[in-house]
C-alpha positions as CSV (number, residue, x, y, z in Angstrom):
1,X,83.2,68.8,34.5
2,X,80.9,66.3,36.1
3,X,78.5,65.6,33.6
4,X,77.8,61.9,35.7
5,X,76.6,64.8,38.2
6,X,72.9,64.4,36.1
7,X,70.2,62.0,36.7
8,X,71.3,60.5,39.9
9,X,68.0,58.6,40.0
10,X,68.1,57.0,36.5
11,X,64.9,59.2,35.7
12,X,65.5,61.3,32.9
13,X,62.1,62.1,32.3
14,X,62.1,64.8,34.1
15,X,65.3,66.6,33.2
16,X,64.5,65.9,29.6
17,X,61.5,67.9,29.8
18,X,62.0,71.1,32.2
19,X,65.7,70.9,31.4
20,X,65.7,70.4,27.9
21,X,62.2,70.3,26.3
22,X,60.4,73.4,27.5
23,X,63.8,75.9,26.6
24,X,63.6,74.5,22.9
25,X,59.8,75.1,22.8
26,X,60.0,78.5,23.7
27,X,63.3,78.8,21.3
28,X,61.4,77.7,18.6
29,X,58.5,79.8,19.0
30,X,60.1,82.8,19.3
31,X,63.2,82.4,16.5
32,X,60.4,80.5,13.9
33,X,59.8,84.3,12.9
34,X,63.0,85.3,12.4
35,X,63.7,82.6,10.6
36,X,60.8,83.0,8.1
37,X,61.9,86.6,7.7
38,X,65.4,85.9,7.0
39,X,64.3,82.8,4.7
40,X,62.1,85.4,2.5
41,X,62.1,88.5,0.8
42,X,62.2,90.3,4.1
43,X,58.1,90.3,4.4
44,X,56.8,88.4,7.4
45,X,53.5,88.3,7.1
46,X,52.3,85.0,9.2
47,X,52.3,85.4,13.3
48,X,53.4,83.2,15.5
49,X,50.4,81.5,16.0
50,X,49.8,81.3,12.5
51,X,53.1,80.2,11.7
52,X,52.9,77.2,14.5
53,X,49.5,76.5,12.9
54,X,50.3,76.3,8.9
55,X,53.5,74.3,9.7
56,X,52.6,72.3,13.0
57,X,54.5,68.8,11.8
58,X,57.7,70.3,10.7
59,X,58.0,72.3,13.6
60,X,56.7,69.3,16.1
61,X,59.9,67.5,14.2
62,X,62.7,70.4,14.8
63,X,61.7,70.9,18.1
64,X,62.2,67.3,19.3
65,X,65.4,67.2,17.5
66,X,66.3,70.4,18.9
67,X,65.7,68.9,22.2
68,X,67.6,65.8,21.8
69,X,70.6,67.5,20.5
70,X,70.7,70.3,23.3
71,X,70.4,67.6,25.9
72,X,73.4,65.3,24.3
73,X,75.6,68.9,24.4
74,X,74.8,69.7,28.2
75,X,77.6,68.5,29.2
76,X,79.7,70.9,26.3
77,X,77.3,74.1,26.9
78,X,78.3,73.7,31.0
79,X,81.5,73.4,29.9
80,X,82.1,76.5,27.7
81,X,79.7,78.6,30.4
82,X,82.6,77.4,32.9
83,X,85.5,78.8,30.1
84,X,87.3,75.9,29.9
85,X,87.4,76.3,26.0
86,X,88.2,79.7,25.7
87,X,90.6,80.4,29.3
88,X,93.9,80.1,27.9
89,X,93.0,83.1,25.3
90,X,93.9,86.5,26.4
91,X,90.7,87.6,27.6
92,X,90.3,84.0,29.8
93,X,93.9,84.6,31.3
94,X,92.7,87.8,32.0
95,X,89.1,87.1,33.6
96,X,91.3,84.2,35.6
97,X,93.5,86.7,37.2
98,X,90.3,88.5,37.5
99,X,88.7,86.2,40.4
100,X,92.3,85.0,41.4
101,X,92.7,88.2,43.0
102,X,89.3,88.6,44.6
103,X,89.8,85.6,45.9
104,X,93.2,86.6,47.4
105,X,91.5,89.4,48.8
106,X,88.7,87.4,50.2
107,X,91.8,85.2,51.7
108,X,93.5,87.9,53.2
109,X,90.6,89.5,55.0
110,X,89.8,86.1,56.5
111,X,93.3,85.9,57.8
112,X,93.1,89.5,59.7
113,X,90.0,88.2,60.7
114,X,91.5,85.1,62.2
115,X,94.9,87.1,63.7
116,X,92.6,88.9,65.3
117,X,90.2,87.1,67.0
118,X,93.3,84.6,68.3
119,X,95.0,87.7,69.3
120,X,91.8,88.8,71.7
121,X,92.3,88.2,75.7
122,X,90.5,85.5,77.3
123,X,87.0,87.1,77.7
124,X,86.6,89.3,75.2
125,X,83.3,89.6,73.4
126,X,83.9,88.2,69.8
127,X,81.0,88.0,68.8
128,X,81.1,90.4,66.3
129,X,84.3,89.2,65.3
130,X,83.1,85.8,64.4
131,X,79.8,87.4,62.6
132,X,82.3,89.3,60.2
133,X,84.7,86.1,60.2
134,X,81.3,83.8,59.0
135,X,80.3,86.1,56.2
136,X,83.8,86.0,54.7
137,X,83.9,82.3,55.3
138,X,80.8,82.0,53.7
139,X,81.4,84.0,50.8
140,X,84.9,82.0,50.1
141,X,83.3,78.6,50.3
142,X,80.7,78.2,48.1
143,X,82.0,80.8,45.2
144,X,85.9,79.4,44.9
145,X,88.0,76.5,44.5
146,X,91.5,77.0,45.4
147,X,93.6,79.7,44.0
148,X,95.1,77.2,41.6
149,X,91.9,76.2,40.4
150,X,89.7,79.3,39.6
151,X,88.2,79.6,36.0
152,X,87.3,83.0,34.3
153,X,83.6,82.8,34.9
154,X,81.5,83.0,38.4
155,X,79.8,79.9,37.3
156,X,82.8,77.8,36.8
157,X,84.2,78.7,40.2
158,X,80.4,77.9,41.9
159,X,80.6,74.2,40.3
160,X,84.6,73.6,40.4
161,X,84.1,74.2,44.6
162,X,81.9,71.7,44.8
163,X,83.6,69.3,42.3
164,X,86.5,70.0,44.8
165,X,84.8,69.7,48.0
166,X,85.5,65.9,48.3
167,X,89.4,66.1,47.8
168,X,89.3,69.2,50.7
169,X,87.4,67.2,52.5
170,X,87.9,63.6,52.8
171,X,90.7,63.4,50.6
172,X,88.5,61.5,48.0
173,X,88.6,62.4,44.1
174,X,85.1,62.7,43.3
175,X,85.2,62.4,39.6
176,X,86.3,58.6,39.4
177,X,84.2,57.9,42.9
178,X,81.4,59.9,41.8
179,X,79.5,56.8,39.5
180,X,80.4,54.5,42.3
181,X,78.8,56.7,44.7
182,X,75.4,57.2,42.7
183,X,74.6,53.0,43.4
184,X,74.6,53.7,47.6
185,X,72.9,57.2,47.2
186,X,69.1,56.4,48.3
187,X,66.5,57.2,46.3
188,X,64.5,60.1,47.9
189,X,67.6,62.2,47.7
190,X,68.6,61.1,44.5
191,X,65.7,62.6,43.7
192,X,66.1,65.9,45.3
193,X,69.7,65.8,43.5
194,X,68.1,65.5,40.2
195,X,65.4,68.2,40.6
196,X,68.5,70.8,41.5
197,X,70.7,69.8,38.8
198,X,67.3,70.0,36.0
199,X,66.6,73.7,37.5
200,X,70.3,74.5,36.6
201,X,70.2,73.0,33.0
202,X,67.0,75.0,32.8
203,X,68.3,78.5,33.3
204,X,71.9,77.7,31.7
205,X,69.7,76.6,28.5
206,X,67.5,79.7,28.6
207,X,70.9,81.6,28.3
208,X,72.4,79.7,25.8
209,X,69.3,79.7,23.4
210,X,68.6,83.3,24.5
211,X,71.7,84.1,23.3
212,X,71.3,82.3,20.1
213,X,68.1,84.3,19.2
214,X,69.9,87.5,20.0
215,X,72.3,86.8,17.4
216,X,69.4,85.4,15.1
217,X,67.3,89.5,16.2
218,X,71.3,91.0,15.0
219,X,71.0,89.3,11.7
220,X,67.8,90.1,11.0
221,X,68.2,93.8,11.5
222,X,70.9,93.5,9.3
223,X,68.9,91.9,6.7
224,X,66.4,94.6,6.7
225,X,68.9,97.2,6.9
226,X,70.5,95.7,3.3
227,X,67.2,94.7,1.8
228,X,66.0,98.5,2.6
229,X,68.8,100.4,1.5
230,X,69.8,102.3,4.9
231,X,70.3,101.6,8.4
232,X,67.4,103.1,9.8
233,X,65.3,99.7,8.9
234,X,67.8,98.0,10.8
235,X,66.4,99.8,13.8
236,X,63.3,98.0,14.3
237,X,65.7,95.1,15.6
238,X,67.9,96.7,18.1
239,X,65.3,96.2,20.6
240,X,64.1,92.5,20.4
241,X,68.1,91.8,20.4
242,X,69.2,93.7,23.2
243,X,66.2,92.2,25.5
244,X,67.4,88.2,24.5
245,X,70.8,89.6,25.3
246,X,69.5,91.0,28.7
247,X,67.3,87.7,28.9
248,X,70.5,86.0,28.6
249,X,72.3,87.7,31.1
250,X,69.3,87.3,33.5
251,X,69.0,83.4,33.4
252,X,72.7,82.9,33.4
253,X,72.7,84.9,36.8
254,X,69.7,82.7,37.7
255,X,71.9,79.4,36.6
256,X,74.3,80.6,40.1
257,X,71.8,80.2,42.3
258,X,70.2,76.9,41.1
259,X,74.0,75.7,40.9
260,X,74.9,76.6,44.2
261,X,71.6,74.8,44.9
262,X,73.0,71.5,43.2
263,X,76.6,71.5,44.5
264,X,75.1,71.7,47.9
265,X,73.1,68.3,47.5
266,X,76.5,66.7,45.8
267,X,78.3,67.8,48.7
268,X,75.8,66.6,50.5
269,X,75.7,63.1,48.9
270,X,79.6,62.7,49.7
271,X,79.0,63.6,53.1
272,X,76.0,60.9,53.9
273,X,77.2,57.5,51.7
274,X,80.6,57.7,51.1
275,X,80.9,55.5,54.4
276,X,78.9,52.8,52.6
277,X,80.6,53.3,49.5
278,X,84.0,52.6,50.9
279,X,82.1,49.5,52.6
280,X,81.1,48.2,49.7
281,X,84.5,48.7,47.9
282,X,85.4,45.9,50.5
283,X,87.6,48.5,53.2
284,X,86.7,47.7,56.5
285,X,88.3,50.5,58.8
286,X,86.8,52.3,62.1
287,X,88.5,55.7,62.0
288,X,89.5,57.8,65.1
289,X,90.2,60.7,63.5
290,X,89.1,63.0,59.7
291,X,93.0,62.6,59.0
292,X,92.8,59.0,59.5
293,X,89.5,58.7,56.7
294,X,91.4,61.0,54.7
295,X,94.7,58.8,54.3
296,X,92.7,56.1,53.6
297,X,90.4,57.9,50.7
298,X,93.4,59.1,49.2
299,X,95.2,55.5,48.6
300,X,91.9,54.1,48.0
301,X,91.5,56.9,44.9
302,X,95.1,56.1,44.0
303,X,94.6,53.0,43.6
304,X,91.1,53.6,41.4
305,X,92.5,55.8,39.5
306,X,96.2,54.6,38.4
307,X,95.7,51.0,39.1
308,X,98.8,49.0,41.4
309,X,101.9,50.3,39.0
310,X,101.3,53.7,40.1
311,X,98.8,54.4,42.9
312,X,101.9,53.0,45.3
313,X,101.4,50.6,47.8
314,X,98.2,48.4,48.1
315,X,95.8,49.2,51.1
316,X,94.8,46.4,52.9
317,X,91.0,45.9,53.6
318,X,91.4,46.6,56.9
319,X,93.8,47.2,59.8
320,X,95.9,44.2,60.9
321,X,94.6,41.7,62.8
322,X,95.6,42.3,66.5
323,X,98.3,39.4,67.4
324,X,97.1,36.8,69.7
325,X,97.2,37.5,73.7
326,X,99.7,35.9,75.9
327,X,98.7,34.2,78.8
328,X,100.1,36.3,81.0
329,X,98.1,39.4,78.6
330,X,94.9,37.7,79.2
331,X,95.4,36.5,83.3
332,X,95.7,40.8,83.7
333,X,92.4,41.1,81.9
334,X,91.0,38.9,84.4
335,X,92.6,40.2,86.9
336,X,92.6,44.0,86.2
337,X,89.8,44.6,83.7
């Protein structure tokens, strides 16, 4: 969802290269003899090496459009990997309901956990308690939105909780703040933000292209399998397929971590400049109180988002003036400070 979550520090060099660059080079190299083969007659008889050698400019050429293109469809590719495309067919429903209950599981175990410990006498040793109460806690947190929000894969869950951690919050809808956060977030760990989030489109690349070359290995074998006259040429295949398919599997699993690594530095970034943000929005308030900040960050995203006509009534900069003190108001001052 938040694609604005990329390049925090206006330095794409970086992200273009690891994130996008190096997964097409290794793409390339490994499907350029596939494709020969399933170009020919079914005889591959240049190596990699070779191949890369006889054909450097064409392939110099595909591979930076390769890595232009991949890097204009991040935002799609995190997107389908989340199963917003594909979670209102029967087997999304049914991957939703999926984590929806291990969720509600996860939920109810916390509230034992909780009855529990509140039920205890005064003195009790709970230490144990609260150890059990933590894990569960910590498993819930970074791994799920709400109940109403979960998506039918692990890693759409991983980067909606931290696309909702500003609403649970502060009360602050981070998809119209988030650009307006970027120009108060300083540099250093704008920086750090960027490294995370390149790390993620690393991996999640790996597994798309991976995936892509599996299906190119599947073809092949079937090639060979028609070219030859019987399935037993198709065998040769099975095995580079099913390793990109395991290769696949293994860098999406890698993409969890390294976006559980990311939302931590965009919850992160919330938590140290929204303050300054709201500043230089033009609010001035002092709050007392997290409910107090929240009220305020959700007119404040009313009003960004739907304008005056629906956001309801305008916030005022800041509290209301205190009204002048009397004279007998300020002689008690004096006398009784």
């Amino acid at each position: 969802m938040f694609s604005m979550f990329s390049a925090v520090s206006g330095h794409f060099t970086r992200a273009l290269v690891f994130g996008a660059f190096l997964p097409i080079l290794l793409f390339v190299a490994a499907a350029s003899p596939i494709v020969v083969f399933l170009s020919s007659g079914g005889d591959l008889d240049l190596t990699p090496v070779e191949l890369w050698s006889d054909k450097t400019t064409i392939l110099s050429i595909i591979v930076v459009t390769l890595t232009g293109l991949i890097y204009s469809l991040n935002t799609p590719i995190i997107r389908f990997y989340e199963g917003y495309p594909w979670r209102r067919s029967a087997f999304g429903r049914r991957r939703e309901r999926k984590y929806r209950e291990r969720l509600e599981d996860a939920l109810a175990l916390q509230s034992r956990l909780l009855a529990v410990r509140d039920g205890m006498p005064e003195g009790a040793d709970k230490r144990r308690l609260q150890h059990a109460l933590n894990e569960v806690s910590h498993y819930i947190a970074p791994r799920f939105p709400g109940k109403d929000l979960v998506l039918p894969t692990r890693l759409g869950n991983v980067i909606r909780s931290f696309e909702e951690y500003p609403r649970q919050q502060y009360g602050i809808s981070a998809i119209p703040l988030w650009p307006r956060l970027i120009a108060k977030v300083e540099k250093e760990y704008a920086a750090v933000t960027d490294e995370t989030k390149t790390s993620f489109d690393f991996f999640l690349n790996c597994s798309f292209l991976a995936s892509v070359l599996a299906a190119l290995a599947a073809l092949a074998g079937v090639k060979a399998g028609i070219d030859a006259g019987r399935a037993m040429a198709a065998a040769g295949w099975i095995l580079p397929s099913l390793a990109c398919v395991l290769l696949a599997y293994g860098c999406y699993v890698a993409s969890l971590n390294a976006a559980a690594a990311w939302g931590v530095q965009v919850k992160g970034a919330f938590d140290l400049f929204r303050l300054p943000l709201l500043k230089q929005l033009g609010y001035e308030y002092t709050f007392k109180s997290l409910e107090d900040e929240r009220e305020v960050w959700r007119k404040v995203s009313r009003q960004i988002v739907f304008g005056d006509r629906v956001g309801g009534q305008i916030l005022p900069y800041g509290p209301p003036p205190k009204p002048p003190l009397t004279l007998w108001q300020r002689v008690s001052e004096l006398l009784w400070p």
